[in-house]
C-alpha positions as CSV (number, residue, x, y, z in Angstrom):
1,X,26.6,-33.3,-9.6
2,X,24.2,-31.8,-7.2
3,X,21.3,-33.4,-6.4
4,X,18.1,-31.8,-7.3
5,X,15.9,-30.9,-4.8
6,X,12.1,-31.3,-5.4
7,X,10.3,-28.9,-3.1
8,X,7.2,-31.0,-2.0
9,X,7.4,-32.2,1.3
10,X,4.1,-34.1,2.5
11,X,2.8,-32.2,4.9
12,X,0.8,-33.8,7.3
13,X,-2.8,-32.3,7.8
14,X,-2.9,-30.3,11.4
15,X,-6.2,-31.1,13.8
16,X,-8.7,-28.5,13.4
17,X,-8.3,-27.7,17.1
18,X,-4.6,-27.3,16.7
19,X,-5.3,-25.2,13.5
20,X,-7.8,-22.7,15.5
21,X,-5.0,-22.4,18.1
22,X,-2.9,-21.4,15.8
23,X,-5.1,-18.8,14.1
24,X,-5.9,-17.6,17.6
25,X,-2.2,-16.8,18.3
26,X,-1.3,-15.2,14.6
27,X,-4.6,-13.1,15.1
28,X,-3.2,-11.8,18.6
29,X,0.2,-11.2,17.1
30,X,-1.1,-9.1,14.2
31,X,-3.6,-7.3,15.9
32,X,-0.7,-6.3,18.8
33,X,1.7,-5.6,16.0
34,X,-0.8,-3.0,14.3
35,X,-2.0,-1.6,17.9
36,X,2.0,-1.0,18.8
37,X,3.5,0.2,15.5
38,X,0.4,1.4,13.5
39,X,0.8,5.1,14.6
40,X,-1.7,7.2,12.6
41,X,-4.5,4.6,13.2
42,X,-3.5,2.9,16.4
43,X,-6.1,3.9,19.6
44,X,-2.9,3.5,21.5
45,X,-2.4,7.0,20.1
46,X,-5.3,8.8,20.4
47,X,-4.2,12.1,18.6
48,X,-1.8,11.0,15.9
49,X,-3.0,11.9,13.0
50,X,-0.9,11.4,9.6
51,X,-1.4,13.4,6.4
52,X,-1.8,10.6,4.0
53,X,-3.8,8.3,6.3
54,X,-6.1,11.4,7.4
55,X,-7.3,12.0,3.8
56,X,-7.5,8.3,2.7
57,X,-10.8,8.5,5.8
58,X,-11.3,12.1,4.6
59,X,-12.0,10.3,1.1
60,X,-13.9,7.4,2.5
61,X,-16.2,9.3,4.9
62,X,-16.6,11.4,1.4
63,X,-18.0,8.8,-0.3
64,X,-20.8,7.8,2.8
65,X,-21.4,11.2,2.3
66,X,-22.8,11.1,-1.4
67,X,-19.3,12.5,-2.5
68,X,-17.2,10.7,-5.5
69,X,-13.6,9.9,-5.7
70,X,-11.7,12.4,-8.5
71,X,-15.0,14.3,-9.2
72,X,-15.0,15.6,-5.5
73,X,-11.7,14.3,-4.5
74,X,-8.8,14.9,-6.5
75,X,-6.1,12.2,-6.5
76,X,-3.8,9.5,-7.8
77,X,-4.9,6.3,-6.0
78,X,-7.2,3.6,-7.6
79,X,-10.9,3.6,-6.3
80,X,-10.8,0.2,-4.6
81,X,-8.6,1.6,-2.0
82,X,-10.7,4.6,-1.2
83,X,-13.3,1.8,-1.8
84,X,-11.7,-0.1,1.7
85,X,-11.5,3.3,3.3
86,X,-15.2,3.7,2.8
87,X,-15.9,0.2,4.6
88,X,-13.7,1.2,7.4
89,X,-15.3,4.4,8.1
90,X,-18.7,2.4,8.0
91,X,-17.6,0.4,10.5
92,X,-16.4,3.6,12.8
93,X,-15.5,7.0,12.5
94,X,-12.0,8.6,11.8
95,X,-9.0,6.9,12.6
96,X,-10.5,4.1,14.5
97,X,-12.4,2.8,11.2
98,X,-9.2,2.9,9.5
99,X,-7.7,0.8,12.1
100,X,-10.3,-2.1,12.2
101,X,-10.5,-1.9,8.3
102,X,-6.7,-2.9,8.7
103,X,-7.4,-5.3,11.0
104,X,-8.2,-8.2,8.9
105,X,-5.7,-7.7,6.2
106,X,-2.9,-7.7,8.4
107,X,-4.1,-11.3,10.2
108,X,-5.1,-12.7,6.1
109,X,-1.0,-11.7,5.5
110,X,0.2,-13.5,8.8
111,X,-1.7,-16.2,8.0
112,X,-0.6,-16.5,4.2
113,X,2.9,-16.2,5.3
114,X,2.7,-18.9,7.4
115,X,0.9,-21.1,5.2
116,X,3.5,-20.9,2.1
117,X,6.3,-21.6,4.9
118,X,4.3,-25.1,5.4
119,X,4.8,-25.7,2.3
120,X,8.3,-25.8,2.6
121,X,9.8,-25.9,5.9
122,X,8.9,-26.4,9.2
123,X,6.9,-24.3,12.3
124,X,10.2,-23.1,13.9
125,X,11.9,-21.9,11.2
126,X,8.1,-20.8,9.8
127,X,8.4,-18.2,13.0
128,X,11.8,-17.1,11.7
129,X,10.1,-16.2,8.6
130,X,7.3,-14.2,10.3
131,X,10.0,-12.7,12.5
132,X,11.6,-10.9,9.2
133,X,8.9,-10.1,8.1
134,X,6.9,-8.1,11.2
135,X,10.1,-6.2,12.0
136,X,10.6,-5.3,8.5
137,X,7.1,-4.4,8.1
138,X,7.8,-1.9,11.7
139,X,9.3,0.5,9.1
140,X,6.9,-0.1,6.1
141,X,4.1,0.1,7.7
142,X,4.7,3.5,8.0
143,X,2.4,4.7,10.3
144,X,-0.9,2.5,8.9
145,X,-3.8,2.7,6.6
146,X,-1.5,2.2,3.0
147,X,-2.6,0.6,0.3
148,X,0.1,-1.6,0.2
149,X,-0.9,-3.2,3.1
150,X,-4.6,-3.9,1.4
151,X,-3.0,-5.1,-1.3
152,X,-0.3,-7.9,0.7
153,X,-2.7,-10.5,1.9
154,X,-4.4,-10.4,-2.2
155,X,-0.3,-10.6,-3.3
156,X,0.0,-13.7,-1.0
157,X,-3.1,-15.3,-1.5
158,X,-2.5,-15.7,-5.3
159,X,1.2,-16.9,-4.7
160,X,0.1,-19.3,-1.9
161,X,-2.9,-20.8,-4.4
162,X,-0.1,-21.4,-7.3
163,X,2.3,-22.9,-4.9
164,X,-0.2,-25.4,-3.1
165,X,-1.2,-26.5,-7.0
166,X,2.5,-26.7,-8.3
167,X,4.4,-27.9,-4.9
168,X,1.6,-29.5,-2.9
169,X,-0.6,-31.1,-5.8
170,X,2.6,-31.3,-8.3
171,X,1.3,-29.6,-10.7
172,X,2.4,-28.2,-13.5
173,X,1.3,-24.7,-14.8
174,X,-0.3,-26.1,-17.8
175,X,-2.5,-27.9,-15.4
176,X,-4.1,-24.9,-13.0
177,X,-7.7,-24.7,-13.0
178,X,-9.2,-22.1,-15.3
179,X,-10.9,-20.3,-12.5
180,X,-7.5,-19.9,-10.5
181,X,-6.0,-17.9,-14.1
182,X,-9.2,-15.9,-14.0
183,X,-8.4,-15.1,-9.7
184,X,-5.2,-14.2,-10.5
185,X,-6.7,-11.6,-13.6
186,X,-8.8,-10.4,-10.7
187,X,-6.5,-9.6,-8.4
188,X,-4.6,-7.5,-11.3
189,X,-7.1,-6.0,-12.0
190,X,-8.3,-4.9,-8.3
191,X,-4.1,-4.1,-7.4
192,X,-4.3,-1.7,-11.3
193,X,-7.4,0.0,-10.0
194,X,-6.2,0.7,-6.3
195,X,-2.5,1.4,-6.7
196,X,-0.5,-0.3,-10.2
197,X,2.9,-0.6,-8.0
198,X,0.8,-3.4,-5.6
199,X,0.7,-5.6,-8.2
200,X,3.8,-6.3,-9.3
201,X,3.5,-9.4,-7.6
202,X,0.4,-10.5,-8.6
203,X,2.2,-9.6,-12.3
204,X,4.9,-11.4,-11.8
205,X,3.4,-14.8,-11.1
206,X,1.2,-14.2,-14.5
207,X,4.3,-13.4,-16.2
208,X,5.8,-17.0,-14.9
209,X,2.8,-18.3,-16.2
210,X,2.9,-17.2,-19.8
211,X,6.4,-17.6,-20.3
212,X,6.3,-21.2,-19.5
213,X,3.6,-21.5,-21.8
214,X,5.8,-19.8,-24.4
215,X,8.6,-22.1,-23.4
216,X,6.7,-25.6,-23.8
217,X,5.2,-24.0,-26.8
218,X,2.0,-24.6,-25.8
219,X,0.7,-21.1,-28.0
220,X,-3.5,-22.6,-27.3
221,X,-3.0,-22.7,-23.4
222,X,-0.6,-19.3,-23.5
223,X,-3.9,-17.5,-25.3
224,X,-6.3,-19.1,-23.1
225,X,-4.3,-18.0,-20.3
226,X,-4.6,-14.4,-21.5
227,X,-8.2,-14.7,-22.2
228,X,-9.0,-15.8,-18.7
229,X,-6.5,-13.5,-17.2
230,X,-8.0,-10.6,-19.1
231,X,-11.8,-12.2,-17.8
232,X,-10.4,-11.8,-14.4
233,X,-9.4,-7.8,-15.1
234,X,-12.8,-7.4,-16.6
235,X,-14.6,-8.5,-13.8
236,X,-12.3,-6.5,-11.6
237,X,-13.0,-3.6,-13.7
238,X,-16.8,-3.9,-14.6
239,X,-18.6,-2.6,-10.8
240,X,-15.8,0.3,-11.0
241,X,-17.0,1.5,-14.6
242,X,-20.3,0.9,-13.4
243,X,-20.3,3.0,-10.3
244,X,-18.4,5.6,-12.1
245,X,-20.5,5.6,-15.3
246,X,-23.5,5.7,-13.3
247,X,-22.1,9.4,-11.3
248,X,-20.6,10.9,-14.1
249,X,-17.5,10.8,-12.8
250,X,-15.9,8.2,-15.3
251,X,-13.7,10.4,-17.6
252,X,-12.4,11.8,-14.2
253,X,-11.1,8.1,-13.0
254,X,-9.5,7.4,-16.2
255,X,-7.6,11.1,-15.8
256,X,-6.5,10.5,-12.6
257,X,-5.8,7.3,-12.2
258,X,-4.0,5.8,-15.4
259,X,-3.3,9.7,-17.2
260,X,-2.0,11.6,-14.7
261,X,-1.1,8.8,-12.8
262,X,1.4,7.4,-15.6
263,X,2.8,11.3,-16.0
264,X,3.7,11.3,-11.8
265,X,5.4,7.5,-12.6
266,X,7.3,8.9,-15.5
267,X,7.5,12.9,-15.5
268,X,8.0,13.5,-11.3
269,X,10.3,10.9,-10.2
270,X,13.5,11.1,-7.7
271,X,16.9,10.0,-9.6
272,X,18.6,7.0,-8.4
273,X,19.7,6.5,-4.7
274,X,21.6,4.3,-2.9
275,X,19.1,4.8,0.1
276,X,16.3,3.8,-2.9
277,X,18.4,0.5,-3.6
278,X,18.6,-0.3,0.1
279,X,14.6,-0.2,0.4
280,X,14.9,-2.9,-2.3
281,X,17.4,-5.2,-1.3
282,X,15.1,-7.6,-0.3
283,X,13.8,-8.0,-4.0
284,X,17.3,-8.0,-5.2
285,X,18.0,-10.9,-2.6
286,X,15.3,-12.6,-3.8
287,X,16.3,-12.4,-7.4
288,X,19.6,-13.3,-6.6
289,X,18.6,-15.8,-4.9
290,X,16.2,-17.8,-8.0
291,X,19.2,-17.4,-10.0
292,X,21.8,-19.0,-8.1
293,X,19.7,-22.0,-7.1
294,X,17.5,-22.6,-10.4
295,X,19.3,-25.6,-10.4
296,X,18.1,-26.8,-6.9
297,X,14.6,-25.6,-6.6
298,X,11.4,-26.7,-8.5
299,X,11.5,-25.1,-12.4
300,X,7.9,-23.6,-11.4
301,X,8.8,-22.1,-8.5
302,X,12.2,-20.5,-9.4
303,X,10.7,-19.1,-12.4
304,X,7.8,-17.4,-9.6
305,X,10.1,-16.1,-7.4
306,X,12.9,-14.5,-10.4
307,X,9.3,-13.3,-12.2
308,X,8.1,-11.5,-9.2
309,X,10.9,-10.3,-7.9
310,X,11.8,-8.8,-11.0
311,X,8.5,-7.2,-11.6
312,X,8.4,-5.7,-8.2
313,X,12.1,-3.9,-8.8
314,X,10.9,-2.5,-11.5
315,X,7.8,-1.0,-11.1
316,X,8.8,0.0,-7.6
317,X,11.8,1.8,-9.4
318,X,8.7,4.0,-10.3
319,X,7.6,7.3,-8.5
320,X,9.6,8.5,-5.7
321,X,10.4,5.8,-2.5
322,X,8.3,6.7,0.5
323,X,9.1,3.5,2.8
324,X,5.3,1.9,2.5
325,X,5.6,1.0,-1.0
326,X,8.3,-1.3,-0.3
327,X,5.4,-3.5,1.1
328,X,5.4,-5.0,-2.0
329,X,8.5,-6.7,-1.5
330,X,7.7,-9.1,1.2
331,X,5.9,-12.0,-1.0
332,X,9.7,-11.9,-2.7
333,X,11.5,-11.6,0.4
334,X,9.4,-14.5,2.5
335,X,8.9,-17.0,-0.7
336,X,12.8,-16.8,-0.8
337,X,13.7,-17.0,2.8
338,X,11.7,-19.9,2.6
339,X,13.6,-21.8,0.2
340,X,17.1,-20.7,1.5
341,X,16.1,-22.4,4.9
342,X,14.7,-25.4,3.1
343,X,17.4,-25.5,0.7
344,X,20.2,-25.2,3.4
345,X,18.6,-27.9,6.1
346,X,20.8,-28.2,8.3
347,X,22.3,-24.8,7.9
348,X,26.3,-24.6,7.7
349,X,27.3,-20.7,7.2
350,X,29.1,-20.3,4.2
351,X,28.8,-23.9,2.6
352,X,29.8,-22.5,-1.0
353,X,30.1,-18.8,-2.7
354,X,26.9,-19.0,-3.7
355,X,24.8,-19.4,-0.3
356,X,27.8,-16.7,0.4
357,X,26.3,-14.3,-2.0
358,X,22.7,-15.0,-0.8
359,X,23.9,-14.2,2.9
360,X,25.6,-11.4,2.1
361,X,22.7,-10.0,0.0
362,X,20.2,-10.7,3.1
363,X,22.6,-9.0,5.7
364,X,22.2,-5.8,3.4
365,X,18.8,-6.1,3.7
366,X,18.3,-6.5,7.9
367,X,21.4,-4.1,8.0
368,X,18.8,-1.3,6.4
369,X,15.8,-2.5,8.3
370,X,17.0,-3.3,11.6
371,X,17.8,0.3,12.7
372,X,15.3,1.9,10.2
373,X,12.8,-0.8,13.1
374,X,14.5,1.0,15.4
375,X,13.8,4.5,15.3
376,X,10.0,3.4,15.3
377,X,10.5,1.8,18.5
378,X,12.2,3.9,20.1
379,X,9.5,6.7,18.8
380,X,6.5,4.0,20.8
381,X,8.9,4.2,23.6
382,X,10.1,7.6,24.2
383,X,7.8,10.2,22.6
384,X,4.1,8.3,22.7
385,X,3.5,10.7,25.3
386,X,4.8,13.5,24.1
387,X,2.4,17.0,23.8
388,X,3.1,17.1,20.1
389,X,0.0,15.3,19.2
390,X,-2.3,16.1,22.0
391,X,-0.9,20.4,21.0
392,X,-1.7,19.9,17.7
393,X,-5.0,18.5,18.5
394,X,-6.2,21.2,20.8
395,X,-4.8,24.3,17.9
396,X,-6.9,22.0,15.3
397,X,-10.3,22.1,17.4
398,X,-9.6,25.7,18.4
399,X,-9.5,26.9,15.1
400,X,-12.4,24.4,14.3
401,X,-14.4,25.9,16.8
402,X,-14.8,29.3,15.3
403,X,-16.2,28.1,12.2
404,X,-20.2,28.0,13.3
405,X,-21.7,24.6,12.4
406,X,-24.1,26.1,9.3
407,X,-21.2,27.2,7.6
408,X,-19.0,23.7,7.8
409,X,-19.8,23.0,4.0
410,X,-17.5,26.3,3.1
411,X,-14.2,25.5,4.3
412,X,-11.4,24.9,2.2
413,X,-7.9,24.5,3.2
414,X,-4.2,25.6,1.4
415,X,-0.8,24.1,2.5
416,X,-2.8,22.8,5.4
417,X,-2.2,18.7,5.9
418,X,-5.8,16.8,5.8
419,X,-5.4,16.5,10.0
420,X,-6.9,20.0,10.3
421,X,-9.9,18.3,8.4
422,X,-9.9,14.5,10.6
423,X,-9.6,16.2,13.9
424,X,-12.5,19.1,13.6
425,X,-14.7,16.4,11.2
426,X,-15.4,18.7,8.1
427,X,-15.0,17.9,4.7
428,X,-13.6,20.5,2.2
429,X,-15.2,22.2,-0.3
430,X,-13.5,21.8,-3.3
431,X,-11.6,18.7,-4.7
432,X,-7.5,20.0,-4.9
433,X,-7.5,19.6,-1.0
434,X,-4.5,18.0,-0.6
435,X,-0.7,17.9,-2.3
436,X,-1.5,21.0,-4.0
437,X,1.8,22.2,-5.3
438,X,2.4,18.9,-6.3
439,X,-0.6,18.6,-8.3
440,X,-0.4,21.8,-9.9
441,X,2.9,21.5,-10.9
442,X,1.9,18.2,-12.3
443,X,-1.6,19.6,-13.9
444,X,-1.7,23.1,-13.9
445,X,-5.1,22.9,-14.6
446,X,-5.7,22.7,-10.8
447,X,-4.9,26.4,-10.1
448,X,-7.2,27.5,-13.1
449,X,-9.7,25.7,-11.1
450,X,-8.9,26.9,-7.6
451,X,-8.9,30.6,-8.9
452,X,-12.0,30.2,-10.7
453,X,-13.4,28.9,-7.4
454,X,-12.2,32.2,-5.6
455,X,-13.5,34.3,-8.3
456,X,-17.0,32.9,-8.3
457,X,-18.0,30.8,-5.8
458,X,-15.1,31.6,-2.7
459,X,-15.7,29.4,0.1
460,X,-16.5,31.4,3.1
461,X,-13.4,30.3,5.3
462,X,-10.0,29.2,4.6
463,X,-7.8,27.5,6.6
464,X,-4.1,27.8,5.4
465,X,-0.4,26.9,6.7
466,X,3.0,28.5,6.7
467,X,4.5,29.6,3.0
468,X,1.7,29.8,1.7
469,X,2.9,33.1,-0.4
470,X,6.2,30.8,-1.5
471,X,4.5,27.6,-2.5
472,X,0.9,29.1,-4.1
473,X,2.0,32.8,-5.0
474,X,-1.0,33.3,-7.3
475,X,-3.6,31.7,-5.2
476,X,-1.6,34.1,-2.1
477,X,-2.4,37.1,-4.0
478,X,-6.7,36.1,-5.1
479,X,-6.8,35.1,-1.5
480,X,-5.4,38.2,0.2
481,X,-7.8,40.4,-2.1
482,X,-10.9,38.9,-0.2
483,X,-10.3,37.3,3.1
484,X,-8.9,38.8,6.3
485,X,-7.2,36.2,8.7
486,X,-9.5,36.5,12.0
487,X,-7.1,33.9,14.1
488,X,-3.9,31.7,14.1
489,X,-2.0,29.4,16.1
490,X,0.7,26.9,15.4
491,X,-2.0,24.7,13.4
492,X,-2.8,27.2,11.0
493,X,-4.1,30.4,9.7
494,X,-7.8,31.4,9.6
495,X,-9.4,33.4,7.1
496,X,-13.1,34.9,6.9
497,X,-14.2,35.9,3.6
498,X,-14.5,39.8,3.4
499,X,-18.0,41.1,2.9
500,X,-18.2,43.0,-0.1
């Protein structure tokens, strides 16, 4: 019979000097990991813009501006994320305040991950850990300013709070503190209102929760749970409904956000992928994993690990698989690294089938993300320099600079990505500015409102890409009724409104 092992090793307090040190160094290494691989933010690349990241500043510098997420800005996301992007562009202007906005989250993750690996296993094999986890996190941070990356350090903060009370403290779940249940309802409820995919984690440590209540039969603490958990999502939700009630703009959170959000989960999805599954073989390792050693880690935190690992496969199975929402994964990935290393002390390849399986599954994971790493280095290497960004940058500002300065609160934009907008600081007109085919497709009520717009109340210039006639055919054939295009380069097309 194997003996059990109990996952609580006594960790002996670090000075306060030595923990500072420390800090110091995971700060450095976070902040050079961003700077070198955080492309659309980075300073090291001055003109890189990206077309997600430059309308998540578009939105924030919006609301600075008076302007209000879905009434003025039509989109998907929750409003605590363009809520961040709003702080960053306080601190600074265009990319750079998305970079020191990220800033911090990225050291909080370091620092999480780091901590959780004390729990368990020791500084050298902690680095290992971290190792994974920053070259993974080369591919998903995809160029920077995601809100999976907001959401990490809040995902790793809850798991790190449950396993210093169940591993550190030996405690069992009945035992955590009410105002821990009502953090972790919190943190829900912030992950539901910026993105619902970011907390699957946070879900899937609740979930443990509750099913161990259900398990021990304990039905009083199971409802209490849910009454404190559901405190925590109130309070989360209460200064949104607030802000939102107070500018009118409530109904059009709830359509975006959960409606129309649910219908893109549900209605405009990919089919399944090999490619997809890959992206997820770190949460499948992970599950794995809990299974085959249930027997040889702590009940608590084998139930945490199979819970979240589960709920982040399946919500990420959700939508379409753009390489930043697999950020999720990494509380998974690390919490179960951890325990391999700690289980497997000293570590003999191949000891039995099932540390077998559990190599085999993590080899399928670096096998994906090694080279997938590699293309983005080789990208900071080889074409940093290149005169993509700095062309692009010049045809933006050229076109920019015909538009006179009285007229900058008339421009509105069609198959055109939200660079056009970051590099010549103007803020479009109307709220469809971005994904349009996409979002018309998924609520035709979009062009209505984009034709009525030309009908009454055109803007007086457009800026618009290539294919515009394939992609938008009706709004192609309003706009060529009343504009003439005055100048183009490779950036785009500009149009004047006719004079009637």
């Amino acid at each position: 019979m194997k003996k059990r092992i109990i996952l609580d090793p006594d960790i002996e307090k670090l000075p306060v000097r030595q923990k500072i040190v420390e800090y110091i160094g995971l700060f450095i290494v976070s902040l050079t990991h961003l700077f070198v691989f955080s492309l659309w933010t980075s300073p090291f690349y001055k003109y890189w813009y990206g077309c997600d990241a430059s309308f998540f500043t578009l939105v924030g510098r919006g609301i600075l501006e008076g302007k209000i997420p879905y009434r003025d800005f039509f989109d998907l996301k929750g409003p605590y994320f363009f809520f961040i992007e709003a702080l960053g562009q306080l601190m600074a202007h265009d990319r750079l305040g998305a970079f020191l906005i990220q800033i911090p989250f990225a050291f909080a993750s370091l620092v999480l991950i780091y901590e959780i690996c004390l729990l368990f296993i020791t500084k050298k094999k902690a680095v290992f850990v971290m190792i994974v986890y920053l070259w993974a996190n080369i591919t998903t941070l995809w160029g920077g300013n995601t809100m999976e990356e907001f959401a990490l350090p809040i995902s790793l903060a809850c798991l790190y709070i449950v396993l210093r009370e169940t591993v550190q403290k030996k405690r069992k779940f009945d035992d955590l503190q009410v105002s821990y249940m009502v953090l972790l309802g919190f943190s829900l409820g912030f992950d539901v209102l910026s993105k619902i995919s970011v907390g699957a984690p946070v879900l899937g440590i609740i979930a443990a929760i509750i099913y161990s209540d259900l398990c021990s039969k304990n039905i009083k603490r199971m409802l209490l749970n849910i009454v404190y958990i559901l405190l925590g999502v109130a309070l989360a939700a209460f200064p949104v409904i607030v802000y939102f009630g107070a500018n009118g703009a409530l109904t059009d959170m709830i359509d975006c956000v959960f409606k129309l959000g649910f219908s893109r989960s549900t209605d405009y999805y990919e089919s399944f992928s090999l490619t997809w599954e890959l992206k997820l073989s770190g949460c499948v390792f992970a599950f794995v994993f809990a299974i085959l050693m249930r027997d040889r880690i702590q009940k608590e935190v084998s139930v945490i690990l199979m819970a979240m690992s589960a709920a982040t496969w399946l919500l990420l199975h959700l939508g379409t698989p753009f390489y930043y929402y697999f950020t999720t994964v990494y509380p998974s990935l690390c919490l179960a690294l951890i325990l391999f290393l700690k289980i497997y002390e000293p570590l003999i390849l191949f000891e039995n089938w099932k540390q077998a399986v559990c190599i085999a599954l993590f080899f399928v994971f670096t096998c994906y993300y090694v080279p997938s790493g590699l293309d983005t280095v080789r990208t900071v290497l080889y074409d940093r320099n290149s005169g993509s960004g700095i062309d692009y940058q010049k045809n933006a500002t050229d076109i920019g600079a015909l538009i006179p300065e009285c007229d900058r609160n008339s421009v509105f934009s069609f198959i055109i990505d939200m660079q056009m907008f970051e590099a010549n600081d103007i803020t479009p007109c109307c709220r469809y500015v971005v994904n349009q085919p996409f979002f018309i497709y998924l609520y035709p009520q979009a062009q209505t409102d984009i034709l009525n717009m030309l009908d009454n109340d055109p803007p007086k210039w457009l800026i618009i890409g290539d294919h515009f006639e394939e992609n938008l055919p009706q709004i192609y054939d309003s706009v060529m009724d009343k504009y003439d295009c005055i100048y183009e380069n490779p950036a785009g097309h500009l149009f004047l409104l006719r004079e009637m």
